[in-house]
Backbone atoms as SQL, in Angstrom:
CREATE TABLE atoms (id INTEGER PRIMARY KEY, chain TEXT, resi INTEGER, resn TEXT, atom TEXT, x REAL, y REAL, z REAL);
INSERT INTO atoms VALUES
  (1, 'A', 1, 'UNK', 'N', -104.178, -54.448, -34.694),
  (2, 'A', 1, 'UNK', 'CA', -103.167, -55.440, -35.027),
  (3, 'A', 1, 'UNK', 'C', -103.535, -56.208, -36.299),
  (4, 'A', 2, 'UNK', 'N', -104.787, -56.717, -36.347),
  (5, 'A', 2, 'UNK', 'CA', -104.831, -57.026, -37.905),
  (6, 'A', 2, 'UNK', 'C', -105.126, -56.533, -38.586),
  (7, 'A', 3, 'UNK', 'N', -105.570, -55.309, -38.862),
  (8, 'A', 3, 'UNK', 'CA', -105.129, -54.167, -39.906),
  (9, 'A', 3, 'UNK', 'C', -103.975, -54.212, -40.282),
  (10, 'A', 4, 'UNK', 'N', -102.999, -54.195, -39.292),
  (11, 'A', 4, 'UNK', 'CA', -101.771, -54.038, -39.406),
  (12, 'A', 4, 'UNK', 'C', -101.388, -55.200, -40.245),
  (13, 'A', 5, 'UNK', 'N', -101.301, -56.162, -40.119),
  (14, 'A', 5, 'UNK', 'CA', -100.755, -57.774, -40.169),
  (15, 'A', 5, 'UNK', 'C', -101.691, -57.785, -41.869),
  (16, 'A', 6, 'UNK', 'N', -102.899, -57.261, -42.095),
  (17, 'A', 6, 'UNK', 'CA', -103.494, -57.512, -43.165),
  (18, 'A', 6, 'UNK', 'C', -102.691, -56.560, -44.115),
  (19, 'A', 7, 'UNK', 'N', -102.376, -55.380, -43.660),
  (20, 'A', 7, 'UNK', 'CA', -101.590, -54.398, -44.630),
  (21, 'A', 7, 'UNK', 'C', -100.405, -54.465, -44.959),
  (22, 'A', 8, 'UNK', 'N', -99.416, -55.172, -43.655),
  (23, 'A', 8, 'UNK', 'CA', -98.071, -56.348, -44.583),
  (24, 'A', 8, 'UNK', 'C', -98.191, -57.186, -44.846),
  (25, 'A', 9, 'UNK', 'N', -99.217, -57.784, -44.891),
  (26, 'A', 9, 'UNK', 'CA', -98.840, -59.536, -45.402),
  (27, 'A', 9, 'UNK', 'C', -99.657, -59.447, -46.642),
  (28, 'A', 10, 'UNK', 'N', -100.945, -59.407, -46.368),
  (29, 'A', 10, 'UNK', 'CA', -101.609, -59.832, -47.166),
  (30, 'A', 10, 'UNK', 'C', -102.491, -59.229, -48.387),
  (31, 'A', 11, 'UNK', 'N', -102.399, -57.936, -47.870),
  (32, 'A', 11, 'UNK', 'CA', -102.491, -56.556, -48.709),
  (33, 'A', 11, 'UNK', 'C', -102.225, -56.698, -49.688),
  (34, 'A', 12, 'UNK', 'N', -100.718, -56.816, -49.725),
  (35, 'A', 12, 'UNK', 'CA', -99.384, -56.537, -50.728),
  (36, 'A', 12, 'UNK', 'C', -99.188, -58.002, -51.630),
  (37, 'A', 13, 'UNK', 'N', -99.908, -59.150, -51.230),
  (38, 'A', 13, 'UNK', 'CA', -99.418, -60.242, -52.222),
  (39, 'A', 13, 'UNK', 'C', -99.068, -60.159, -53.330),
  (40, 'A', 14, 'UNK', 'N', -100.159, -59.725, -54.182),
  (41, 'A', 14, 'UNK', 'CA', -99.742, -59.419, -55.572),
  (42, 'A', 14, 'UNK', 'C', -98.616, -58.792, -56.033),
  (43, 'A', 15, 'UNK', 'N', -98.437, -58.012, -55.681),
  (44, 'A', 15, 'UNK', 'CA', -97.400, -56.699, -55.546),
  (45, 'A', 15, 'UNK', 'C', -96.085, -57.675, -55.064),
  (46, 'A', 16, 'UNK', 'N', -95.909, -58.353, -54.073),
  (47, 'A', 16, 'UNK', 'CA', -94.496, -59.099, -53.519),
  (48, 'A', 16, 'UNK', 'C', -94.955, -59.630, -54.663),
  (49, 'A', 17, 'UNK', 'N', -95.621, -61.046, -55.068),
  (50, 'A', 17, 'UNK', 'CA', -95.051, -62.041, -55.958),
  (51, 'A', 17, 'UNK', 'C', -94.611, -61.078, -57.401),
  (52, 'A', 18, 'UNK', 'N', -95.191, -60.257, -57.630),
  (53, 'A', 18, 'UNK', 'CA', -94.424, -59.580, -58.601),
  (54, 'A', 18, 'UNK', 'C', -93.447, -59.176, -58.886),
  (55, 'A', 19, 'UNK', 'N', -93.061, -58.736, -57.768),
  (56, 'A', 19, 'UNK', 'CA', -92.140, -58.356, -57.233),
  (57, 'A', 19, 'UNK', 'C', -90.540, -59.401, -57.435),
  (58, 'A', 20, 'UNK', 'N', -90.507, -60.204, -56.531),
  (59, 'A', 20, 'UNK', 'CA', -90.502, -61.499, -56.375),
  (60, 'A', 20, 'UNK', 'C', -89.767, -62.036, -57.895),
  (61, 'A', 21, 'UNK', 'N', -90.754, -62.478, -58.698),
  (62, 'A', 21, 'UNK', 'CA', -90.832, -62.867, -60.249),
  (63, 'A', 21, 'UNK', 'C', -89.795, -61.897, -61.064),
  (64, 'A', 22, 'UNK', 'N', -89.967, -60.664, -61.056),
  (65, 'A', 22, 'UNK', 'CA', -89.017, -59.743, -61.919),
  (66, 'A', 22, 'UNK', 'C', -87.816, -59.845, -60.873),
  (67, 'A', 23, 'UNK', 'N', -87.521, -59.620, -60.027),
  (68, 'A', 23, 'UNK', 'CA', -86.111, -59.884, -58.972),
  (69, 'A', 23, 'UNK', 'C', -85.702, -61.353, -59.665),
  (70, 'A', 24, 'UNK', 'N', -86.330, -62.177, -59.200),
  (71, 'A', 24, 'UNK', 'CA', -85.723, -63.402, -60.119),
  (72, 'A', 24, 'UNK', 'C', -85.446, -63.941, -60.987),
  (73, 'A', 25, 'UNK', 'N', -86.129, -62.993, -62.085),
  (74, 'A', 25, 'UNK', 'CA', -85.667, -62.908, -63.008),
  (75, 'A', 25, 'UNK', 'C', -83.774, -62.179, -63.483),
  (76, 'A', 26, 'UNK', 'N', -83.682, -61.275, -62.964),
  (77, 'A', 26, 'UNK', 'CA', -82.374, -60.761, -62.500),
  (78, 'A', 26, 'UNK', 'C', -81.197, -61.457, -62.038),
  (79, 'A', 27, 'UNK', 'N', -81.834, -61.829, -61.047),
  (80, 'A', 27, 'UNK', 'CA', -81.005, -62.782, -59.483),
  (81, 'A', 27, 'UNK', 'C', -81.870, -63.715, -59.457),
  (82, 'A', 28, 'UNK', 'N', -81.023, -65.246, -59.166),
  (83, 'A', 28, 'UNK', 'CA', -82.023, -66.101, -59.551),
  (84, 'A', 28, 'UNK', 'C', -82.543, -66.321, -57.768),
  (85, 'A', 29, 'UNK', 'N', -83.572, -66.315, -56.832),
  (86, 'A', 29, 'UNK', 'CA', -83.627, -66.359, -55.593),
  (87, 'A', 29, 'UNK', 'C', -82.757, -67.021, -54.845),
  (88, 'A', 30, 'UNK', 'N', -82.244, -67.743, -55.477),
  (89, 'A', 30, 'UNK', 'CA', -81.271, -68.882, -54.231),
  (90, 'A', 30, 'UNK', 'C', -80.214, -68.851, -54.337),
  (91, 'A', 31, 'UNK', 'N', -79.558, -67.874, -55.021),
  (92, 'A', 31, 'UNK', 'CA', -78.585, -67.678, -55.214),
  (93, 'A', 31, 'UNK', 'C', -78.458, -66.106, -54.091),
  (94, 'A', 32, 'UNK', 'N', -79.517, -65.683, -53.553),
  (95, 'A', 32, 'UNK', 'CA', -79.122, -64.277, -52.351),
  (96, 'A', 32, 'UNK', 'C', -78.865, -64.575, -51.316),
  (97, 'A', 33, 'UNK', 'N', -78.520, -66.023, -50.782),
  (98, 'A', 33, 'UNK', 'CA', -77.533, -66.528, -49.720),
  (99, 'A', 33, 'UNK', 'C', -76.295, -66.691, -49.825),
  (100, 'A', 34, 'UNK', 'N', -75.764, -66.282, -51.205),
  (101, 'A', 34, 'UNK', 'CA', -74.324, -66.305, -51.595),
  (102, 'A', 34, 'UNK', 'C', -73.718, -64.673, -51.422),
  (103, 'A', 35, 'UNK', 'N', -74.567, -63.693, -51.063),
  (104, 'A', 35, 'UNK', 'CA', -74.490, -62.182, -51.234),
  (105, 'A', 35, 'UNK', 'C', -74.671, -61.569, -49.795),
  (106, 'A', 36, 'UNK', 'N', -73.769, -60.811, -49.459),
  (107, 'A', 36, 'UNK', 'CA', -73.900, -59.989, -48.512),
  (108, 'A', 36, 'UNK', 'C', -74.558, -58.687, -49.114),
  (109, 'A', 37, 'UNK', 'N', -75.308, -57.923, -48.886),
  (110, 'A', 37, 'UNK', 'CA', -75.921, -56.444, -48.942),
  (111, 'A', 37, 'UNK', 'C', -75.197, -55.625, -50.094),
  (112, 'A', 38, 'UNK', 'N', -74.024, -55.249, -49.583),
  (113, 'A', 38, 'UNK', 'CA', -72.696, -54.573, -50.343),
  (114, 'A', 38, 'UNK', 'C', -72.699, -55.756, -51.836),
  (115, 'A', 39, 'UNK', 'N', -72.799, -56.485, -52.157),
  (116, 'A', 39, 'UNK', 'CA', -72.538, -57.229, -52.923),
  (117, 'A', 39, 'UNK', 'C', -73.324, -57.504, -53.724),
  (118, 'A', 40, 'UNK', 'N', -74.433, -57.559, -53.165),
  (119, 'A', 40, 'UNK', 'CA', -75.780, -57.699, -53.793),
  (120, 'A', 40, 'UNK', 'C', -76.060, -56.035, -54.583),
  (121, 'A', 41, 'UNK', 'N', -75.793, -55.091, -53.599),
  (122, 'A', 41, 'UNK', 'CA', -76.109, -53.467, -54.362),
  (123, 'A', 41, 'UNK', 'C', -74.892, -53.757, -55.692),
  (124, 'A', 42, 'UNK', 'N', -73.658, -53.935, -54.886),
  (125, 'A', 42, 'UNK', 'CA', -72.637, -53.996, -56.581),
  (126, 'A', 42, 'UNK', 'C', -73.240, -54.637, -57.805),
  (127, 'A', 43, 'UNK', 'N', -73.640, -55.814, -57.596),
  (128, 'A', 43, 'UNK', 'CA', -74.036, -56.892, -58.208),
  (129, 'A', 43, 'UNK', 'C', -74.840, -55.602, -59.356),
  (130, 'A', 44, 'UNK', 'N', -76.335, -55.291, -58.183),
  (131, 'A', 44, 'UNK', 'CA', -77.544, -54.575, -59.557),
  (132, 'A', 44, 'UNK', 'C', -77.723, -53.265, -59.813),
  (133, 'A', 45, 'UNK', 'N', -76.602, -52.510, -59.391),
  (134, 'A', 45, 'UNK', 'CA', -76.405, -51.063, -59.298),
  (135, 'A', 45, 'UNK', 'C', -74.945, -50.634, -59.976),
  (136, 'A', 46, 'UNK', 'N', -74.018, -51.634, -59.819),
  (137, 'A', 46, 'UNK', 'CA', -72.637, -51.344, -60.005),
  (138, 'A', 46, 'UNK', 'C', -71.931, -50.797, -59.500),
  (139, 'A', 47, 'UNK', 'N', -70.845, -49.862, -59.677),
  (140, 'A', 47, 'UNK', 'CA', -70.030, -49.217, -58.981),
  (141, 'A', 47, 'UNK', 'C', -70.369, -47.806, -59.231),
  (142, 'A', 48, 'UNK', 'N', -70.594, -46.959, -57.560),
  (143, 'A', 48, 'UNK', 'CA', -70.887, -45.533, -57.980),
  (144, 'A', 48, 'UNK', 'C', -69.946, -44.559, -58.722),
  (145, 'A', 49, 'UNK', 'N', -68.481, -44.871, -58.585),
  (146, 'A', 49, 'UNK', 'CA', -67.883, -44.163, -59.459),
  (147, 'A', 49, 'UNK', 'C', -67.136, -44.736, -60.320),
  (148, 'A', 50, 'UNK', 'N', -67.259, -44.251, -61.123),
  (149, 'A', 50, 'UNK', 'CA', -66.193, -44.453, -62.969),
  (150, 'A', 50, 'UNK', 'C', -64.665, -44.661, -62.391),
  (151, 'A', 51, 'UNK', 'N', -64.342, -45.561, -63.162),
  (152, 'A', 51, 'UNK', 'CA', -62.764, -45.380, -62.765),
  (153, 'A', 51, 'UNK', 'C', -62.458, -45.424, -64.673),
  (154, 'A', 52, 'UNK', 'N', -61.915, -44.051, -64.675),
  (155, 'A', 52, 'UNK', 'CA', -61.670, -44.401, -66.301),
  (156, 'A', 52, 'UNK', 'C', -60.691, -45.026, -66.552),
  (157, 'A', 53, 'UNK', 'N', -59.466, -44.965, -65.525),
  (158, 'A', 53, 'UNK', 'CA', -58.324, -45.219, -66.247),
  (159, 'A', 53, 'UNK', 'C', -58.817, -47.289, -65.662),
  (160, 'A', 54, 'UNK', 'N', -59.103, -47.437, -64.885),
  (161, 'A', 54, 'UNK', 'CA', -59.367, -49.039, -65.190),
  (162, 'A', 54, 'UNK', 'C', -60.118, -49.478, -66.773),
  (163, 'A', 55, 'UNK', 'N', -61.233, -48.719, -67.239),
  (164, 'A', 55, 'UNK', 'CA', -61.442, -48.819, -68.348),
  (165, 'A', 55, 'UNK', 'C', -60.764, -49.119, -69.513),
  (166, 'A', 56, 'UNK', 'N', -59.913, -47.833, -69.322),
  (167, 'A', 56, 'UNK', 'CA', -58.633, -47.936, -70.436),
  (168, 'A', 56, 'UNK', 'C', -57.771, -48.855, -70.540),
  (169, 'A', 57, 'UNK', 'N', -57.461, -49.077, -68.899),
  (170, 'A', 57, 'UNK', 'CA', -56.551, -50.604, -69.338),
  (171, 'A', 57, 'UNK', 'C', -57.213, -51.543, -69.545),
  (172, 'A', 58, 'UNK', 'N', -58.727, -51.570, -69.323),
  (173, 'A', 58, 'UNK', 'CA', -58.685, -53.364, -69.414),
  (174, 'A', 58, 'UNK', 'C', -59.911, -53.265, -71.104),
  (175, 'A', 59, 'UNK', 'N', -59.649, -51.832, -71.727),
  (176, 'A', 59, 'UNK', 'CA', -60.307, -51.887, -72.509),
  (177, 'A', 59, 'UNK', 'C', -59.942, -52.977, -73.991),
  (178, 'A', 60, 'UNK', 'N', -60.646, -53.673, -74.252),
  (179, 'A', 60, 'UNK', 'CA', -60.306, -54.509, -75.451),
  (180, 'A', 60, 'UNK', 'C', -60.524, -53.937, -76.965),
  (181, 'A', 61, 'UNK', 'N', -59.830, -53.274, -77.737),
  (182, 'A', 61, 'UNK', 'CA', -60.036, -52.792, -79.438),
  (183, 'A', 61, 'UNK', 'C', -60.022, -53.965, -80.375),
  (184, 'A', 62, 'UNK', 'N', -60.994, -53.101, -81.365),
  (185, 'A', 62, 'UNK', 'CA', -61.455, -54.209, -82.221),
  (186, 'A', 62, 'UNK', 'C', -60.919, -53.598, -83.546),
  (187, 'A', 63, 'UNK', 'N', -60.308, -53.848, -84.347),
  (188, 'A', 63, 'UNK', 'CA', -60.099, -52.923, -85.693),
  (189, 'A', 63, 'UNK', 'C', -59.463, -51.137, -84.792),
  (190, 'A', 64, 'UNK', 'N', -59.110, -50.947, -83.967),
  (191, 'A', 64, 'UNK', 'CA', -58.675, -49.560, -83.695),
  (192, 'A', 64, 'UNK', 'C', -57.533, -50.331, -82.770),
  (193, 'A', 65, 'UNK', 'N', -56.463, -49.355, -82.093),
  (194, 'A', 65, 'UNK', 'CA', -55.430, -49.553, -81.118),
  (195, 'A', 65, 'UNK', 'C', -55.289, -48.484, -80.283),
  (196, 'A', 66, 'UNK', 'N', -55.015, -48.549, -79.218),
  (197, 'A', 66, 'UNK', 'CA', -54.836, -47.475, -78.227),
  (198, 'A', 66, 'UNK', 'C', -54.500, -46.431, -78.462),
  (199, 'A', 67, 'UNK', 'N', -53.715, -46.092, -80.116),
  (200, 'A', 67, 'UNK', 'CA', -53.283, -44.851, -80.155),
  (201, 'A', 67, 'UNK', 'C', -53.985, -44.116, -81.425),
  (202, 'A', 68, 'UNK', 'N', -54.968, -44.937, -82.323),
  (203, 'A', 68, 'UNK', 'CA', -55.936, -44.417, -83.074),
  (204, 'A', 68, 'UNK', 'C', -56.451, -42.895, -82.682),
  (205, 'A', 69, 'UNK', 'N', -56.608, -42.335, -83.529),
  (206, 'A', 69, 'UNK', 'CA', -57.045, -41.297, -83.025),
  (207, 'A', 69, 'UNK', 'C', -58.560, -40.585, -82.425),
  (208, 'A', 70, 'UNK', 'N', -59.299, -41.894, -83.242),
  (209, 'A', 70, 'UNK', 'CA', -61.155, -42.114, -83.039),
  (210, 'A', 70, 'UNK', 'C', -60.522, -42.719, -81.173),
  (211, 'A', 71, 'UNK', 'N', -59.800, -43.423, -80.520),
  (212, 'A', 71, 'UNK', 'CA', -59.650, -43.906, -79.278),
  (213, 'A', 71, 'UNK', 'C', -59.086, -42.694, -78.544),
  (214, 'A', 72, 'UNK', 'N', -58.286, -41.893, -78.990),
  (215, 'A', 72, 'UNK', 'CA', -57.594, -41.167, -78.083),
  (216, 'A', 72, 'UNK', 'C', -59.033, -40.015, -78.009),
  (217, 'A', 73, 'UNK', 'N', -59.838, -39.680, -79.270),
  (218, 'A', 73, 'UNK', 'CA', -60.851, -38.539, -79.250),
  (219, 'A', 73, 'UNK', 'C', -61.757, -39.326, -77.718),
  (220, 'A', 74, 'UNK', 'N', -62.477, -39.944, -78.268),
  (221, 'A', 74, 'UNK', 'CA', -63.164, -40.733, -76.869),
  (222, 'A', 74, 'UNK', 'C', -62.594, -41.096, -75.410),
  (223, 'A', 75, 'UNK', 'N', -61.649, -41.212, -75.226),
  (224, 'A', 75, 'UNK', 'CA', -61.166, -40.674, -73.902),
  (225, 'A', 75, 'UNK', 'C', -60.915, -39.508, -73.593),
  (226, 'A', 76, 'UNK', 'N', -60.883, -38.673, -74.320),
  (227, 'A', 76, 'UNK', 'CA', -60.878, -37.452, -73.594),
  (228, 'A', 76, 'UNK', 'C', -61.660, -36.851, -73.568);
């Protein structure tokens, strides 16, 4: 049992606060009571699939317009 108890807890300190530190850096810690699981993966993973055509509409051009032809090459 304290093998055990020494190899999760206290083993690993370094490793969690590191851990820990770069996560919070990301996500600030007190803010992962505002996140359910699902929300939290969206949050630092994103969405597993592409939706292009949401892209396209909510895409914003800068100097080009939707029907440029450098815009129409890149969507397809």
């Amino acid at each position: 049992r304290l093998m055990t108890e020494w190899r999760m807890t206290r083993g690993i300190e370094e490793q969690t606060k590191a851990f820990l530190e770069g996560f919070n850096s990301v996500v600030p810690l007190e803010w992962l009571k505002y996140f359910d699981e699902r929300e939290l993966e969206l949050m630092l993973c994103g969405m597993q699939e592409i939706d292009v055509e949401d892209w396209q509409r909510n895409t914003i051009y800068r100097h080009y317009t939707r029907s440029s032809k450098q815009i129409l090459w890149f969507w397809q």
